[in-house]
C-alpha positions as CSV (number, residue, x, y, z in Angstrom):
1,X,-16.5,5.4,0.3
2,X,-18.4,5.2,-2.9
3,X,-21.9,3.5,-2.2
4,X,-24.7,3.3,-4.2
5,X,-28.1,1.5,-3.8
6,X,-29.3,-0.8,-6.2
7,X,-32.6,-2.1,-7.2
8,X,-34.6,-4.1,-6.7
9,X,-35.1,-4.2,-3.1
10,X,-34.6,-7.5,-0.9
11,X,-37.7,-7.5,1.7
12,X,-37.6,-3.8,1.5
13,X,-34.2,-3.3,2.3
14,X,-31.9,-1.3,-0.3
15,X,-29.0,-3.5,-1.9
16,X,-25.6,-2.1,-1.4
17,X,-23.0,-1.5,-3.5
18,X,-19.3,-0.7,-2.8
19,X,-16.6,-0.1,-5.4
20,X,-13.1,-0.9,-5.9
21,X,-10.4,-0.2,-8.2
22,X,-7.6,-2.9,-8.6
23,X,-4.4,-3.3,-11.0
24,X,-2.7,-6.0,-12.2
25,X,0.6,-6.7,-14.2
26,X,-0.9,-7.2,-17.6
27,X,-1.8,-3.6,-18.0
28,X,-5.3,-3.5,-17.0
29,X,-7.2,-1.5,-14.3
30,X,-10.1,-3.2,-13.3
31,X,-13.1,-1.4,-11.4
32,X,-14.8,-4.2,-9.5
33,X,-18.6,-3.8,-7.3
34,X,-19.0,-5.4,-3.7
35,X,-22.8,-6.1,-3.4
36,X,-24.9,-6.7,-0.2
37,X,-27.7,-8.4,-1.0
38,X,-28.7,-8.9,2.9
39,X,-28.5,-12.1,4.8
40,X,-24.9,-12.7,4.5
41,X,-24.9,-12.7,0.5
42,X,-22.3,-10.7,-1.0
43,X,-21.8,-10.6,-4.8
44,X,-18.1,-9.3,-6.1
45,X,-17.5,-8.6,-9.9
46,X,-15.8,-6.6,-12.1
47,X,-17.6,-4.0,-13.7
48,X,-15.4,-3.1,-16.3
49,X,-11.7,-3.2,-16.9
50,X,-9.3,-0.6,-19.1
51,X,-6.0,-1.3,-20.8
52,X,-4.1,1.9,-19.7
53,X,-1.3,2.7,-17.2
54,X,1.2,1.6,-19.1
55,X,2.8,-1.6,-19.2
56,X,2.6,-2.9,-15.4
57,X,0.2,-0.9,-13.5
58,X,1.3,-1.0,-9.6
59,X,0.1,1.6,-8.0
60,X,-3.4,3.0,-7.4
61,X,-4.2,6.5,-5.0
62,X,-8.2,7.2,-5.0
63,X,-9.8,11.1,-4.7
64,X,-13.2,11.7,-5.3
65,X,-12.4,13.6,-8.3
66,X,-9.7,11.6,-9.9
67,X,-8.1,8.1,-9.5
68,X,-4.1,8.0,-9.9
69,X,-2.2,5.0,-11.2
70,X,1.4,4.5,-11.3
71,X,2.8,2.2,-13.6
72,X,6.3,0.2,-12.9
73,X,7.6,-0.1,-16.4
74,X,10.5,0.9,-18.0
75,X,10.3,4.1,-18.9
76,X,6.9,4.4,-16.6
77,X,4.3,6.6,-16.3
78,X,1.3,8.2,-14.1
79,X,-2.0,8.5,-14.8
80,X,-5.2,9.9,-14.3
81,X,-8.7,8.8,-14.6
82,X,-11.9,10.0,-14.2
83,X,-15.3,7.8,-13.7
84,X,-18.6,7.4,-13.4
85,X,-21.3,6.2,-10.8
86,X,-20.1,2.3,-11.7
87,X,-16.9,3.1,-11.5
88,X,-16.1,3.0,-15.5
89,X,-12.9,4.6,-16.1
90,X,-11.7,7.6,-18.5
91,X,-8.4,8.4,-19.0
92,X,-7.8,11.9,-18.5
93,X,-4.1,12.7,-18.5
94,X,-1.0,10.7,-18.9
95,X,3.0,12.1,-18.6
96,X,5.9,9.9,-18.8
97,X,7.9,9.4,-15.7
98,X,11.6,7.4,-15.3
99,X,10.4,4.1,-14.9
100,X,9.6,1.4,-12.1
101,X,6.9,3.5,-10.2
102,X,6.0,1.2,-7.7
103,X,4.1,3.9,-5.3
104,X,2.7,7.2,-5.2
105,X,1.0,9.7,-2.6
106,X,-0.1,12.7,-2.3
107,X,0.9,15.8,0.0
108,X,0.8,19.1,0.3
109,X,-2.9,19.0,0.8
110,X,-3.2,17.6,-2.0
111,X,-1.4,19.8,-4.7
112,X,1.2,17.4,-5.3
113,X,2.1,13.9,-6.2
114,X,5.5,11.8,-5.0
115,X,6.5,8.9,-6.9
116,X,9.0,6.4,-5.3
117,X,10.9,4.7,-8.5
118,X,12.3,1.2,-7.7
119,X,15.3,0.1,-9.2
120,X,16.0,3.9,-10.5
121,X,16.8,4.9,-7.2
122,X,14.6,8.0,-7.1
123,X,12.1,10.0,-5.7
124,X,10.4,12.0,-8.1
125,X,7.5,14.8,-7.8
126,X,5.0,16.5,-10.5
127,X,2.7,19.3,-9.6
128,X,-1.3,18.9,-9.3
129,X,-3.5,18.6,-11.6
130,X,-0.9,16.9,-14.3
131,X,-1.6,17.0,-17.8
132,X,0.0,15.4,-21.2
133,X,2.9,17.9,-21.0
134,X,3.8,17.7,-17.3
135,X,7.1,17.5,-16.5
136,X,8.2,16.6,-12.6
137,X,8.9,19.1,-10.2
138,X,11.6,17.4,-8.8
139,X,13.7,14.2,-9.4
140,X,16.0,13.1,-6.1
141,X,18.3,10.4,-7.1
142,X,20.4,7.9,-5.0
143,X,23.2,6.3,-6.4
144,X,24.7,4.2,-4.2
145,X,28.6,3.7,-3.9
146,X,28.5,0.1,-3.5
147,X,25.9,-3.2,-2.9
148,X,24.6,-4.1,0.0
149,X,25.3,-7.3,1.7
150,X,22.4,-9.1,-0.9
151,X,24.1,-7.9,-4.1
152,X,21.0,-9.9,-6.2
153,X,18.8,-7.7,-4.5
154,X,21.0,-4.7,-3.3
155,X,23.0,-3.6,-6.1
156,X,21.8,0.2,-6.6
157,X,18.8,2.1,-4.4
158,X,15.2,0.4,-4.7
159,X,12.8,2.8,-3.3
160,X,9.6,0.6,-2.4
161,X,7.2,3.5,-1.3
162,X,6.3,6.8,-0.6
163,X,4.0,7.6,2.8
164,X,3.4,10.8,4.1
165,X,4.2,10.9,8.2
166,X,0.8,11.9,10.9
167,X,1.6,15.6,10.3
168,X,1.3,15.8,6.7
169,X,5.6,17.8,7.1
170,X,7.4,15.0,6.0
171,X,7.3,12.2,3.2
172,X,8.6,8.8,4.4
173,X,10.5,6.6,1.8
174,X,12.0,2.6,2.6
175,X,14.9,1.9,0.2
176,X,14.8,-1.7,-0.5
177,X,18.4,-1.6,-2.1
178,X,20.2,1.1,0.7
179,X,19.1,-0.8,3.7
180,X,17.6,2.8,4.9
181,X,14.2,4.8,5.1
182,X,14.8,8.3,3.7
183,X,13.3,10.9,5.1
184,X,11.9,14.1,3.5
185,X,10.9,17.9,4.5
186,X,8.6,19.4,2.7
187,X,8.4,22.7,1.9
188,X,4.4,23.9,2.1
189,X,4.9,26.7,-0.4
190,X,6.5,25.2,-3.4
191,X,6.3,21.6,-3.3
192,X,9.9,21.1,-3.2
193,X,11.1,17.7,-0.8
194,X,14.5,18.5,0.9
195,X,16.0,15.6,2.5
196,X,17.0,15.1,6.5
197,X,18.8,11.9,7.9
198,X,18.8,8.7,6.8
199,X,17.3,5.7,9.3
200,X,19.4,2.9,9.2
201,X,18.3,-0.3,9.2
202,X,20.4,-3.9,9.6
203,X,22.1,-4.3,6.6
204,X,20.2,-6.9,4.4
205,X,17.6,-6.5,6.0
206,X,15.4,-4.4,2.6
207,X,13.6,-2.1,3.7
208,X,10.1,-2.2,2.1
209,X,6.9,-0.6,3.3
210,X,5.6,1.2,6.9
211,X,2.7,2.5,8.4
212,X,1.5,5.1,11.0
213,X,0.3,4.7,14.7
214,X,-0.8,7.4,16.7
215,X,-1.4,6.9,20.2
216,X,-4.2,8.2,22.4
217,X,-2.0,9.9,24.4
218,X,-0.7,11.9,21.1
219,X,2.6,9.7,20.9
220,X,3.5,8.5,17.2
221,X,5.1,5.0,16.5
222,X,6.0,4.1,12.7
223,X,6.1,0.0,11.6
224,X,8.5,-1.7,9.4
225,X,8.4,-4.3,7.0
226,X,11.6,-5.2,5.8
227,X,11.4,-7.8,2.5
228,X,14.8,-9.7,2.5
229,X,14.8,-10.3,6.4
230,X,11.1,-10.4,6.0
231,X,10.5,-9.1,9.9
232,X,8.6,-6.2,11.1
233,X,10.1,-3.5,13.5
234,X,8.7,-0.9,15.4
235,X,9.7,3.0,15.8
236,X,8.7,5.9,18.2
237,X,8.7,9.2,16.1
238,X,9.0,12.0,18.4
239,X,8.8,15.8,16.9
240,X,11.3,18.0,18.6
241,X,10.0,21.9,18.5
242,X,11.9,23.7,15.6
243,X,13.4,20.2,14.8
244,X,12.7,17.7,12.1
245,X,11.6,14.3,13.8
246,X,13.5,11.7,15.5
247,X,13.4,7.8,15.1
248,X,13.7,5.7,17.8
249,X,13.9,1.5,17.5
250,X,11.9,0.4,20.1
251,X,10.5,-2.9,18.6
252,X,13.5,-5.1,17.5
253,X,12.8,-7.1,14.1
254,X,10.8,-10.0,14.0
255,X,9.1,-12.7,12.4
256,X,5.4,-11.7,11.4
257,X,4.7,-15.7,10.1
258,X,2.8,-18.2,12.2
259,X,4.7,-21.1,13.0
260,X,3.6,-23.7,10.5
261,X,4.9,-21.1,7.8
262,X,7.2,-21.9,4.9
263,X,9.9,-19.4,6.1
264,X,12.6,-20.4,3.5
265,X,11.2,-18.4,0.9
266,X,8.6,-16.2,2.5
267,X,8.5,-12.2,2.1
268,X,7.0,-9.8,4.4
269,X,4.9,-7.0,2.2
270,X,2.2,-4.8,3.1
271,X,1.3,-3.5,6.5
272,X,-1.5,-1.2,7.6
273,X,-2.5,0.5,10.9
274,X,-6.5,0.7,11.2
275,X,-7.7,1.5,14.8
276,X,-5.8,0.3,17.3
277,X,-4.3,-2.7,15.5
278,X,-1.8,-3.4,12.8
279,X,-2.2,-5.9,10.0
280,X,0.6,-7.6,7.5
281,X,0.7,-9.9,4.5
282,X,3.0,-12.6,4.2
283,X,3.8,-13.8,0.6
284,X,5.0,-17.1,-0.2
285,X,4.5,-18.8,3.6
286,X,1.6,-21.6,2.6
287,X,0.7,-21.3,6.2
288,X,-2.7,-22.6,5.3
289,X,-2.2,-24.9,2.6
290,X,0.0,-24.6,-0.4
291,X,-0.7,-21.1,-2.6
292,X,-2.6,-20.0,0.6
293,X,-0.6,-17.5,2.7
294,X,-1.1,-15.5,6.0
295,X,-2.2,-12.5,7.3
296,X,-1.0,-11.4,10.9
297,X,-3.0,-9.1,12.6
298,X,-1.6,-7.5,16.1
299,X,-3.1,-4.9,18.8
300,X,-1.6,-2.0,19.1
301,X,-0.9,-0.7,23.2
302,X,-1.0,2.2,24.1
303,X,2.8,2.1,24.1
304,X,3.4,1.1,20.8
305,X,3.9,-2.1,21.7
306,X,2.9,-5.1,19.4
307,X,0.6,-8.3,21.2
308,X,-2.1,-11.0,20.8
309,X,-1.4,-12.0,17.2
310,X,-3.3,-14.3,15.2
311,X,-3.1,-15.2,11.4
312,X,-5.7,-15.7,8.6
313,X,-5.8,-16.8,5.5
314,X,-5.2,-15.3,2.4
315,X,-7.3,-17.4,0.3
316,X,-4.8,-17.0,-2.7
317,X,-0.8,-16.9,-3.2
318,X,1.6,-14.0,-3.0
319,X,-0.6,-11.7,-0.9
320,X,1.4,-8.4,-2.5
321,X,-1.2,-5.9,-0.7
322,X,-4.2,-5.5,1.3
323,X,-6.4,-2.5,2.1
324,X,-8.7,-1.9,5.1
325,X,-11.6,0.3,4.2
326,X,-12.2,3.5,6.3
327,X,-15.1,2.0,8.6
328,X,-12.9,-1.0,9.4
329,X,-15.4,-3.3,9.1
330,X,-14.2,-5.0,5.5
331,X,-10.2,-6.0,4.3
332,X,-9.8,-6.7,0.4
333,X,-6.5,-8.6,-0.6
334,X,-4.8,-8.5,-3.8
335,X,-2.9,-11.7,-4.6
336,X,-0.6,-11.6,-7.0
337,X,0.1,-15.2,-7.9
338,X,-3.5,-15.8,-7.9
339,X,-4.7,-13.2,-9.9
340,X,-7.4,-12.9,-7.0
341,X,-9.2,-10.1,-4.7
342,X,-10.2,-11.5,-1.8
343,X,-12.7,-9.8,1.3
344,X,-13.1,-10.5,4.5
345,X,-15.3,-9.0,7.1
346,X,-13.5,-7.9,10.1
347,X,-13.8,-6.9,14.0
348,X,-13.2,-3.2,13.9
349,X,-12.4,-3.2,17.5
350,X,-10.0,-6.5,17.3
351,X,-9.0,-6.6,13.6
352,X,-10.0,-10.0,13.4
353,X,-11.2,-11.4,10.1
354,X,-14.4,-12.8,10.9
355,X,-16.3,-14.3,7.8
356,X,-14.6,-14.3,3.7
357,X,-17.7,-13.0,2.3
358,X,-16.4,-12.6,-1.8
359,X,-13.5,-13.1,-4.3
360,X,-12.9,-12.1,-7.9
361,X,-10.3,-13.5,-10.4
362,X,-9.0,-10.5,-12.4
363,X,-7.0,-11.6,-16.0
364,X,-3.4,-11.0,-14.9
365,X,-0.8,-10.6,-11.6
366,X,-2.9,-8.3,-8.9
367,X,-0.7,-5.3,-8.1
368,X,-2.6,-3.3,-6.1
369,X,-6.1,-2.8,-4.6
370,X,-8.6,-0.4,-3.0
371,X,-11.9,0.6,-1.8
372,X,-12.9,3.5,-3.8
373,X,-13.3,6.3,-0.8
């Protein structure tokens, strides 16, 4: 994570500083300071904020060298920044892409970018480092032959996101549109993604986001938000020798809301896996007051297996996404309807949100947020 230590000192004790990077829908990206000035005082502001990323930033992926931001206009773009010890951003490159980037990750140990494209219903890929003449490496498109059973919501693909598996051999995609999670080989010496089978999911259901749990007993489970059903399912991802991987339901779909929610317009989002316990967002619930949704947070068993739930408060409306920083101890969440980033300590062992310590109102819709590390 990027700390630094401020001055002057409290009582002898340094003043830490942690940085973020968040996006929101009226084209800025935002780099934003988490102080600790000791006792329980926490200051969080923005440090500075950049009109770039094209229309509708969504999308951010952090390296130490560069920060990558997708953009989910129409034609969209990706872009890359470099920055300084605050966190001040400088554009450094910028290609054109086909439009509604709404995730991006990176893969092949870093040498390559994958772009999931929603509403275009493609996958794209460009070749690191990018510059103003890139062109992608490879655009995979999915037309499909007729809507789903939501034809508002289903009427062509909608690939939501791209996530590379545990191994760092396959890319991951959730079609929103399909009712299906593509899967994807990837070929170590060129780049190249070459598709395997299709998971199906129940029709309607919109496939939107998953994360990764590995076991200690080496065994892999994958978790499934699905937007229009809003419900959560559980896989177990076994990796046959000299086969691609296998994906096996073992958690039926299910409501992630507690049960004072608003469930007639509620939509699953975000989920993460940090530890041994798995954490979602639920937009549009008001489970703790109107414009204040829910977070669920679950352990993780050693079988896969999903228990002891409890919900927190997003402090804001349309919790779009939430990130858990690497030590576990701190969750920042974006709200979109809000325009707010929101942090909570948090129980690294239990995943409980102990104490909100900090907010921030940026000046548009929040799209996407993380800790800079």
């Amino acid at each position: 994570m990027h700390i630094s230590t401020l001055l002057p000192m409290l009582a002898g004790t340094p003043v830490m500083s942690i940085l973020l990077y968040a996006t929101a829908y009226d084209g800025t990206v935002s780099a934003m300071s988490l102080t600790d000035g000791g006792n329980g005082n926490y200051s969080f502001e923005k440090n500075s904020s950049l009109t770039a990323c094209g229309s509708s930033p969504s999308w951010l992926t952090y390296t130490p060298d560069l920060l990558y931001c997708s953009d989910e206009g129409s034609p969209g773009s990706l872009s890359t920044f470099t920055f300084d010890s605050a966190g001040k951003l400088t554009e450094a490159a910028k290609v054109s892409t086909t439009g509604g980037d709404v995730s991006n990750a990176l893969y092949g140990d870093g040498k390559y970018i994958a772009i999931a494209h929603y509403g275009f219903g493609e996958i794209s890929t460009f070749t690191l480092p990018i510059d103003n003449n890139s062109q992608a490496l490879q655009k995979l498109d999915y037309p499909l032959a007729q809507p789903g059973p939501d034809p508002s919501r289903q009427d062509k693909s909608y690939p939501h996101q791209v996530i590379t598996d545990p191994t760092g051999k396959y890319i991951v995609s959730p079609d929103l549109g399909a009712d299906l999670v593509r899967v994807f080989e990837i070929d170590a010496s060129n780049g190249n993604l070459t598709k395997l089978d299709d998971i199906k999911v129940a029709p309607g259901s919109g496939p939107r986001h998953v994360a990764f749990y590995q076991a200690t007993n080496d065994s892999t489970y994958m978790y499934l938000t699905s937007e229009l059903a809003s419900t959560l399912t559980g896989f177990q991802v076994t990796y046959p020798v000299g086969k691609p991987p296998t994906f096996t339901q073992f958690i039926d779909p299910f409501s992630t809301t507690p049960k004072n929610a608003n469930t007639e317009s509620e939509f699953i989002a975000e989920v993460r896996v940090s530890g041994n316990t798995l954490t979602v967002s639920n937009r549009n619930d008001s489970s703790f007051g109107t414009g204040k949704d829910s977070l669920a947070v679950y352990t993780i068993g050693g079988n896969g297996k999903l228990a002891n739930m409890n919900a927190y408060s997003s402090d804001g409306s349309f919790p779009r996404t939430f990130e858990i920083n690497k030590k576990g101890d701190l969750v920042v969440i974006g709200n979109q309807n809000s325009n707010s980033c929101v942090v909570y300590e948090r129980d690294v062992q239990t995943g409980h949100f102990t104490t909100e310590i900090a907010s921030v109102v940026l000046s548009g819709q929040v799209s996407s947020v993380i800790f800079a590390e």
